[in-house]
C-alpha positions, -999 to 999 in steps of 0.1 A, spaced: -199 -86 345 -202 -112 317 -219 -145 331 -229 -175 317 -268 -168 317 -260 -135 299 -244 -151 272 -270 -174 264 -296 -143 270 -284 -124 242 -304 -141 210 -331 -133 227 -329 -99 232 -319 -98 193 -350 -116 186 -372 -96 206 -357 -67 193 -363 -80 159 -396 -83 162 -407 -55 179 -387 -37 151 -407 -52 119 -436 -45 137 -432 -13 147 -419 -11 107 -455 -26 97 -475 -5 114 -452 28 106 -458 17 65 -494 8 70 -505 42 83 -482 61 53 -496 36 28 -527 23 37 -559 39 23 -582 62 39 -619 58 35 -645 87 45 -678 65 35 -711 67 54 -707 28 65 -672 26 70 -671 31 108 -697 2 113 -691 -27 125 -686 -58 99 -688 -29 74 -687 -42 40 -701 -16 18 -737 -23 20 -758 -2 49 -765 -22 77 -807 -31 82 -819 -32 118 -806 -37 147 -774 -64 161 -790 -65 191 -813 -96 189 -831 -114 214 -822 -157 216 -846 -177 229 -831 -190 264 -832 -223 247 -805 -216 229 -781 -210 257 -798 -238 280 -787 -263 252 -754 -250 247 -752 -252 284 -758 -288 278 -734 -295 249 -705 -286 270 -717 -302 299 -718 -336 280 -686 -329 258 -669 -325 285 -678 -358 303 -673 -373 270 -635 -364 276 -632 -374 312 -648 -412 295 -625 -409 269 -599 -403 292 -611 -431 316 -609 -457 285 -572 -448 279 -560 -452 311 -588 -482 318 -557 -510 326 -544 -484 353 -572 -474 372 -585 -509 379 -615 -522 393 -618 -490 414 -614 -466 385 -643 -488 367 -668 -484 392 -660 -446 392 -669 -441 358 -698 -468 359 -715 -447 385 -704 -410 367 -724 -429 338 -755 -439 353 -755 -401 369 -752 -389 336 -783 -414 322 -802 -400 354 -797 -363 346 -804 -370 308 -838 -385 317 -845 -358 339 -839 -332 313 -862 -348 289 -888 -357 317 -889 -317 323 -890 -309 284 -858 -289 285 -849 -305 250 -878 -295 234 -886 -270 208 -915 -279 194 -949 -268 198 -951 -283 238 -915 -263 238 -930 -239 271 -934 -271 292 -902 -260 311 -917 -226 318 -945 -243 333 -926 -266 355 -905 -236 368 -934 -215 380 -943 -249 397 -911 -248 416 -918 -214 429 
């Protein structure tokens, strides 16, 4: 039986079909055409004819990750400010305080961070080490 819904179904079952087709087409070609290569360093990974030195397992300081911990913690309340300052006429005197005390939260954490050294990478860089053997 011939509804409505099926009539306006049908260009998408062509598209679908369409596309599934050209791919299937693309991949069918690429096998036939493509080249093969049998070199020592083609099965490597990021292979670019040059023999890979060492090994891709490195260790990263846990500085790294504990800043990039912090990037997206303060990009993202960078958006929820930005989003506070578009919508600032809206939210009132209530919505002000809100972010005014997010804010000082933020401030609070920030000093605490640098209080315990866990921006720095200098020299004095283990000070957070040392302050988390003190917790223990």
């Amino acid at each position: 039986m011939i509804t409505k819904e099926t009539i306006t179904f049908w260009p998408f079952l062509v598209y679908a079909f369409l596309a599934f087709g050209i791919a299937g087409i693309m991949i069918i070609l690429s096998w036939f055409l493509g080249e093969r290569h049998k070199e020592k360093t083609t099965g490597e990974p990021y292979e670019s004819g040059i023999p890979g030195t060492g090994n891709a397992r490195l260790r990263f300081s846990s500085h790294f990750y504990l800043i990039a911990m912090f990037f997206v913690i303060f990009d993202l309340d960078a958006a929820f400010v930005i989003a506070w300052a578009i919508s600032f006429r809206e939210v009132g005197l209530a919505g002000y305080l809100g972010v005014l005390v997010f804010i000082l939260l933020l401030v609070v954490v920030l000093i605490y961070e640098l209080g315990i050294g866990a921006l720095n990478f200098g020299p004095d860089g283990k000070k957070i080490l040392k302050y988390k053997r003190r917790l223990r």
